[in-house]
N, C-alpha and C positions, 0 to 999 in steps of 0.2 A: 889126848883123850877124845876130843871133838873129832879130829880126824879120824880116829878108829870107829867109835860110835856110825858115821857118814859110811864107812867102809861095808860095814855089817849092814847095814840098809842098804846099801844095791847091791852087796851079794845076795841079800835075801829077796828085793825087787824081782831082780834077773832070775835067780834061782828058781823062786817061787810063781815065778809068769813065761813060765818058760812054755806052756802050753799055748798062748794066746800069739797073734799078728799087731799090728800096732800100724795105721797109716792118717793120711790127710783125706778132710772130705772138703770138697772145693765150696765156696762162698756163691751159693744164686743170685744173676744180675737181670735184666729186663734187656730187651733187644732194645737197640738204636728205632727212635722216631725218626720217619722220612718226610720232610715239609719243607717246599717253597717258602722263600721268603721276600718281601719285592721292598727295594729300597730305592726313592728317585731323590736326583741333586740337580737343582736347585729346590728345596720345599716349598717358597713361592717366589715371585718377582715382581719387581713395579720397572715398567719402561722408562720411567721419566714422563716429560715433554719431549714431542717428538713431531717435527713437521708435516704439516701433512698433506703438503705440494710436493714432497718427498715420495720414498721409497720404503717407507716404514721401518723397523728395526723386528730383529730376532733375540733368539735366545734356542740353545739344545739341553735341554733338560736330560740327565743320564737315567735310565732306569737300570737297575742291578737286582740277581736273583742271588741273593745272600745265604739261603736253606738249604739244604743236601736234597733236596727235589727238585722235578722239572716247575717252572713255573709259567704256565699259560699266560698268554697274555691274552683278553678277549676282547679288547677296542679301547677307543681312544676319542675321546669326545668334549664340546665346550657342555658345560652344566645350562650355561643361560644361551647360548648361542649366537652371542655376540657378533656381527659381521666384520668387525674392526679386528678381531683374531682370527686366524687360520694356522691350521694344525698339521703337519707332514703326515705322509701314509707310516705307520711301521714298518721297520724293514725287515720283521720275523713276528714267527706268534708266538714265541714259547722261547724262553731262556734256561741252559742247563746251571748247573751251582756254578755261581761265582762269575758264570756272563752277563754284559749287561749292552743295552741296545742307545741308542739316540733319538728322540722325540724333537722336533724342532716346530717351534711357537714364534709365528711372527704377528706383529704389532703394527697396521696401520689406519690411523687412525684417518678419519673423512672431514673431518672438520674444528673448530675449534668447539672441545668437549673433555669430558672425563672417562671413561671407560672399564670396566672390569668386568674378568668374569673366571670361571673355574677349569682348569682340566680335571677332566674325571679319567682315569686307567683302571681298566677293569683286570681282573685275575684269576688267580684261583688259589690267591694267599687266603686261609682262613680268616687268617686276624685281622686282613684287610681289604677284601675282597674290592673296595670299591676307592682308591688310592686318589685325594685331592689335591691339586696346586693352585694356589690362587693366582690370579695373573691383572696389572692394571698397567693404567699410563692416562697420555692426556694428550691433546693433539693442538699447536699452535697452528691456525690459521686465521685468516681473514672472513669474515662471515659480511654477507650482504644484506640489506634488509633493506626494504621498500615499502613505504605506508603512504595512504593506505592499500591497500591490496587491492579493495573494488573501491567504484565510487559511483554511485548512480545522482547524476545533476537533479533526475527528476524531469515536471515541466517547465520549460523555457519557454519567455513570449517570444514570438519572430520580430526582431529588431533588439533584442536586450540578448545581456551574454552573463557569462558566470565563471568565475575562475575556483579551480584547484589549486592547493599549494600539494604537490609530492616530495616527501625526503625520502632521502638515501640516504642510506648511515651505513659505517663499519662498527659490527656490533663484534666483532673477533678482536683478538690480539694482538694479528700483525696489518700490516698496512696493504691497503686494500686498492688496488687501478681500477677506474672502471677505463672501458678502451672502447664503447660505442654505446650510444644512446639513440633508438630510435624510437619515430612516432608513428603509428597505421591505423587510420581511419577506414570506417565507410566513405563510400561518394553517395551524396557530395561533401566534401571533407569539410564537418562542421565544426571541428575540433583541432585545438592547435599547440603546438608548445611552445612556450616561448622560447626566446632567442637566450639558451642556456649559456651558448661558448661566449658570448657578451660579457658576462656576468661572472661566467665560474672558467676562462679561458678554454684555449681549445684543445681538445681530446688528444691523448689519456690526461684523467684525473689523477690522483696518487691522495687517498683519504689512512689520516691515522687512525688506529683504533679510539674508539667513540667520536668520528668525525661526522659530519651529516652535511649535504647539500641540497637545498630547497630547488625543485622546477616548479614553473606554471603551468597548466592547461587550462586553456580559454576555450569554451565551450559558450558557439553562438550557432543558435540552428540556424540554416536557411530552407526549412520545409518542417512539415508536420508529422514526418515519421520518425520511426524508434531509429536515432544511432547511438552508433558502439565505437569506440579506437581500444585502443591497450598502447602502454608504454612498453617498451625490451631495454634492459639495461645488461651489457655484459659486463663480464669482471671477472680478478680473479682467483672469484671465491672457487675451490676446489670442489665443491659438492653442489655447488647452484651456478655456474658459470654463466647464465641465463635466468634471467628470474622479468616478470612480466606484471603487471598494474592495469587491471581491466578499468574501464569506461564506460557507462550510459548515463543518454538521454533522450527528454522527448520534446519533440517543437510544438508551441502550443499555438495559437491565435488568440491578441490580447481581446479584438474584437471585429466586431462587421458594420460595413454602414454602407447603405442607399442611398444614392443621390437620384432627385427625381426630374427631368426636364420636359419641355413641352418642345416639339418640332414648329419652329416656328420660323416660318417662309424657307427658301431654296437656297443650294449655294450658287453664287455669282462668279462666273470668271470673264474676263476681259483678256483676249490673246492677238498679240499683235505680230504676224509673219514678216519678219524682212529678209527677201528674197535675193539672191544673188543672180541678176538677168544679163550678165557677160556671156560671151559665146561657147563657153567651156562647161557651161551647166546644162547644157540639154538632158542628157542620163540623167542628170537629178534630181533634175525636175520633175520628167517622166513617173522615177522612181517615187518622191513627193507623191504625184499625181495619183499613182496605181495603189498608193498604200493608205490614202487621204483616209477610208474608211474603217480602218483601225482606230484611227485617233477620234473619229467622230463616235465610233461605238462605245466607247471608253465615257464619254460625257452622255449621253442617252440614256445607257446603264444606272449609271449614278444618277439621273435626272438632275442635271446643273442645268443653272442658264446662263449660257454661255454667247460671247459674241465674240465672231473675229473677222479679223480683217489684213490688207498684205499691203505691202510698200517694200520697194528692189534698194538696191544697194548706190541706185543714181536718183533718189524720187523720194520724198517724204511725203508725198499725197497719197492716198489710200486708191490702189490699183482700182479702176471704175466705180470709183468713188463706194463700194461696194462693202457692206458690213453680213456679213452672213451671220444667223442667230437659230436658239434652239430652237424658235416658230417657224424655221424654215423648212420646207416642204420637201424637197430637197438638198439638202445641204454639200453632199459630195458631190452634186450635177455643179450646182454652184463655184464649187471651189476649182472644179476639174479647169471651169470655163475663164475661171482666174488665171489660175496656172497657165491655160491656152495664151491669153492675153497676154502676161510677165514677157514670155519671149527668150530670147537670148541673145537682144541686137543693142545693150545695155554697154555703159562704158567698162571699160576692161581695166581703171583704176576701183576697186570698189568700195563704198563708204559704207560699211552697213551701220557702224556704228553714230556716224557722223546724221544723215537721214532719220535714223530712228530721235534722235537726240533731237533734234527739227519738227520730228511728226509728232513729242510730246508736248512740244513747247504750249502755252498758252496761245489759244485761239485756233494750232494745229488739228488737223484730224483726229488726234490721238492726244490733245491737251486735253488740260483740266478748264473747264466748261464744254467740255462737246458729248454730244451724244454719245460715244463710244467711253469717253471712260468714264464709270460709274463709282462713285464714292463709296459704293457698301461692295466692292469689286473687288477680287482680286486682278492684279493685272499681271499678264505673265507675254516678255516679250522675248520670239525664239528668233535664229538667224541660221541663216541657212548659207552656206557659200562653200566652194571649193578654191579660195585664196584667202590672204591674210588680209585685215583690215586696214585700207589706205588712208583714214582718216587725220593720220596724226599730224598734219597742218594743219587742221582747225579742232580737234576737241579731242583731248586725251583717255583712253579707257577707265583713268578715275574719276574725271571726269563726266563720263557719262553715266557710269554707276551712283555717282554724290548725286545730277538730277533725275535719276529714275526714284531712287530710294526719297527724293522729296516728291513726288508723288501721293505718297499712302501716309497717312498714319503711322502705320504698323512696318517692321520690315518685311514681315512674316505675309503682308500682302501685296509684295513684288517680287519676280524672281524674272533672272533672267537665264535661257536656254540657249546650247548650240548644236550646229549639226554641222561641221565642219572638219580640218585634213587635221588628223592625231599627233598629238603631243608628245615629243616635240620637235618634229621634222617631217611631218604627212606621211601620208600613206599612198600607196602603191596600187591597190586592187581597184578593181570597179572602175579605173576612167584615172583612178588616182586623185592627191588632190595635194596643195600645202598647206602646211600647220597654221589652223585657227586665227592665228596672230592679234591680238587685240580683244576679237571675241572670246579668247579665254580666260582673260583677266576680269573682263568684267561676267562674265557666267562664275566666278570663282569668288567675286564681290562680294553677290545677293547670292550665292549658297544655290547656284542652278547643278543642272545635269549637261555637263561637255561631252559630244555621241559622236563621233564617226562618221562619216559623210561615204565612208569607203564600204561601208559596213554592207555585207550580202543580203540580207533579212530588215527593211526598213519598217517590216509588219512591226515588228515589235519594236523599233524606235519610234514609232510612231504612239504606239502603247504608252510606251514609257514615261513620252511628251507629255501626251497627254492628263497621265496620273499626275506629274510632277505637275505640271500647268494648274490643274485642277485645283476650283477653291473649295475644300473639304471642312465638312461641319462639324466644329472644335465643340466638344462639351467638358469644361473646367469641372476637375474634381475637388470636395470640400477637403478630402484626406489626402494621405500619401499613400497610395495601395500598396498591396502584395501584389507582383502583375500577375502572377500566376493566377492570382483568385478572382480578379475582374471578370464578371459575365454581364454582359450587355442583355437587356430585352427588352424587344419595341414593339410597344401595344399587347405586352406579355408575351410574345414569342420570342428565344434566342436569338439573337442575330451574332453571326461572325465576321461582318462585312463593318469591319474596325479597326482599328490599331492605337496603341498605346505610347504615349508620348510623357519620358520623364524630362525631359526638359519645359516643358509645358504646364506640366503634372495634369495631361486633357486626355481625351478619350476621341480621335477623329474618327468619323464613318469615311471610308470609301464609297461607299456609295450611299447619297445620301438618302435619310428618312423621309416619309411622304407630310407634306403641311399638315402639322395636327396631330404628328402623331406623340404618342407617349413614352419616353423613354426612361428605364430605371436601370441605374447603373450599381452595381453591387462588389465589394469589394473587402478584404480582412484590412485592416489597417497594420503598419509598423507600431510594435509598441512605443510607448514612453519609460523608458527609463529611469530619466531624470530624479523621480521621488527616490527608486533603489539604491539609486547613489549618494544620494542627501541624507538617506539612512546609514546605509553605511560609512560615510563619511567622520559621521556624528555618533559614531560606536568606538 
């Protein structure tokens, strides 16, 4: 029944539609979207620790165009800019679907630090046009550090000093060498380091990290202007392999002081010639003779009062019995006519030592009670010969220095001079002659000038005699000067016709001041210390 009923309805369906077509209408879709897509691997990185007396480390980041479009690539950049990262060139601008390129990120870092920062890739993805990776790390090294950096002393008095303490420390991680430490001053180098390698052994160091090594610089001016040093310490810290500690100071004057004197009477000298009259000194006699007026200009100048007088190398009596003095009218006519007299017919053993020794003794020409030697005197006794002194069977050259030097008071007011054959075997020029013998020991006693006898220019050993001979007007000062700052002035005019004597701690004229006159000596003083250091001490 069901089955016929079904029958009759599609015959009638078909039957009854027999007029009509019957088909499919297809289903509306939207066309395919075309878009880039940018995908990079790794999303970010961290380096680690990473040395950085090394060669730094990398990484290649992949980027891939994952979309059914081209995708532009339009650079490639750090965000922060870091210098510790560095970034490859790309090696295309634009990837098709499903290509992808290499970025490569290297990492080296300068020093002991931290680091980080961003890639940024640029595109022409919409949804991401501006593509970030984060990138870090951290760099193991050795860092130097030097305190303090300046250091200005300030002022210093001239004769007081000051010290720095300078460290150097490993403020890094790893261990740090230093491998040369030097010091550089101005001149004059007032500034000094102490004796490091003493202390901390000698170069290279090897400091762990947080290790520290103390120097000194002793800073003592010797003047009143601005100095400067710097330390240089190498090492080897990667980013400072040189690092430098400036320095100043200024020298100060703690203070000044005047001493005031009065010129009061002349200098005295007493010169006693003993002459060599053997037959082999004629030339140098002569030569004596022709140059006499050197050595007498030398005491006229300075206005001493001066006496002298001669005795040969066979004769302890004073050649014609004759004392020439600075009231003398002539005094080179005088001495010329001495010299005439001496001769050269004298014995050919010659004592000069032995004679002088004779013509001091009491009661002598040349003793103590006679007119010639004067107790406020200096006494200055020269010799003259072109042989060695034959005296030594009867009076030894210490000898005769132990009784000259009991003559004075002072030693400082005897000396004794030569002018004989060079040390130690004579000499050759001029006539020639041999070695001093005897005479040098005792010129070398009393602190004299031993000269040459061969020598071409007797002008100026005769000068020289003379100076040295000369009794020059000492004035004791109450301080210890700076010699630099002594000015002398007499009767308030500068004078430079002086010199400066630390062993003495005096001030001699060369030539001396007229009776009367007024002399003020001015001077900075060396500081005193002593309280700075009783302070500090006590701290």
């Amino acid at each position: 029944m069901f089955r016929s009923i079904v029958a009759s309805l599609c015959l009638i369906f078909f039957v009854g539609c027999s007029d009509y077509n019957l088909s499919l209408i297809p289903e509306e879709t939207e066309p395919p979207v075309l878009a880039p897509e940018i995908d990079v691997t790794p999303a970010e990185h961290g380096f680690g620790a990473i040395d950085a007396n090394g060669y730094g480390d990398q990484i290649i980041i992949s980027i891939s165009n994952i979309g059914n479009d081209t995708l532009t690539l339009d650079g490639v950049s750090l965000v922060n800019g870091d210098s510790t990262f560095t970034l490859s060139a790309l090696p295309v601008s634009s990837l098709e679907p499903w290509e992808s390129t290499d970025l490569a990120v290297t990492y080296n870092p300068d020093t002991y630090e931290t680091n980080s920062d961003i890639v940024s890739i640029l595109s022409n993805d919409e949804d991401e046009p501006d593509t970030w990776i984060p990138v870090g790390g951290s760099g193991d090294a050795p860092v130097i550090e030097i305190t303090p950096e300046y250091y200005d002393f300030g002022s210093v008095f001239l004769g007081c000093d000051d010290t720095l303490e300078v460290v150097i420390g490993n403020v890094g991680n790893v261990s740090l060498e230093i491998s040369d430490v030097e010091y550089f001053a101005s001149l004059p180098a007032d500034f000094g380091l102490g004796e490091y390698e003493a202390e901390h052994g000698p170069l290279p160091w090897t400091m762990t990290p947080g290790e520290t090594i103390s120097l000194d610089v002793l800073y003592m001016p010797l003047d009143i202007y601005d100095d400067s040093a710097y330390i240089e310490v190498v090492s080897s810290d990667p980013l400072n392999p040189i690092v430098t500690a400036d320095h100043d100071g200024l020298g100060d004057y703690e203070s000044y002081v005047t001493d005031n004197f009065e010129q009061d009477g002349m200098a005295i000298t007493d010169i006693l010639f003993v002459i060599d009259n053997s037959g082999s000194m004629w030339s140098n006699q002569l030569n004596f003779k022709n140059n006499f007026d050197s050595f007498i200009a030398v005491f006229s100048s300075a206005g001493v009062d001066y006496q002298i007088a001669f005795i040969t190398t066979d004769d302890e009596n004073f050649v014609d019995g004759a004392i020439v003095t600075s009231a003398s009218t002539d005094p080179i006519t005088e001495v010329g006519d001495i010299i005439d007299n001496i001769g050269t017919t004298g014995s050919a053993m010659e004592k000069g030592l032995y004679y002088s020794y004779l013509a001091t003794q009491p009661g002598a020409d040349a003793g103590i009670g006679s007119t010639f030697l004067r107790s406020d005197a200096k006494l200055a006794i020269i010799y003259v010969s072109d042989e060695p002194d034959g005296s030594s069977a009867y009076v030894t050259p210490s000898e005769v220095s132990s009784h000259l030097g009991t003559l004075k008071s002072s030693s400082s007011m005897v000396a004794a001079h030569a002018v004989a054959g060079d040390y130690p075997s004579g000499c050759s020029t001029n006539g020639g002659a041999q070695f001093g013998d005897g005479y040098y020991d005792v010129v070398n006693d009393l602190g004299g000038t031993f000269m040459s006898i061969c020598a071409s220019d007797w002008g100026t050993q005769m000068d020289t005699l003379a100076r040295e001979s000369m009794a020059l007007m000492d004035f004791p000062l109450s301080g210890e000067p700076i010699e630099d700052t002594i000015e002398v002035l007499v009767d308030g005019s500068v004078s430079t016709d002086w010199t400066y004597s630390s062993t003495s701690n005096s001030v001699t004229f060369t030539i001396a001041p007229a009776d009367g006159s007024l002399i003020d000596i001015s001077y900075a003083v060396w500081a005193d210390c002593s309280e700075d250091l009783d302070e500090d001490e006590s701290q």
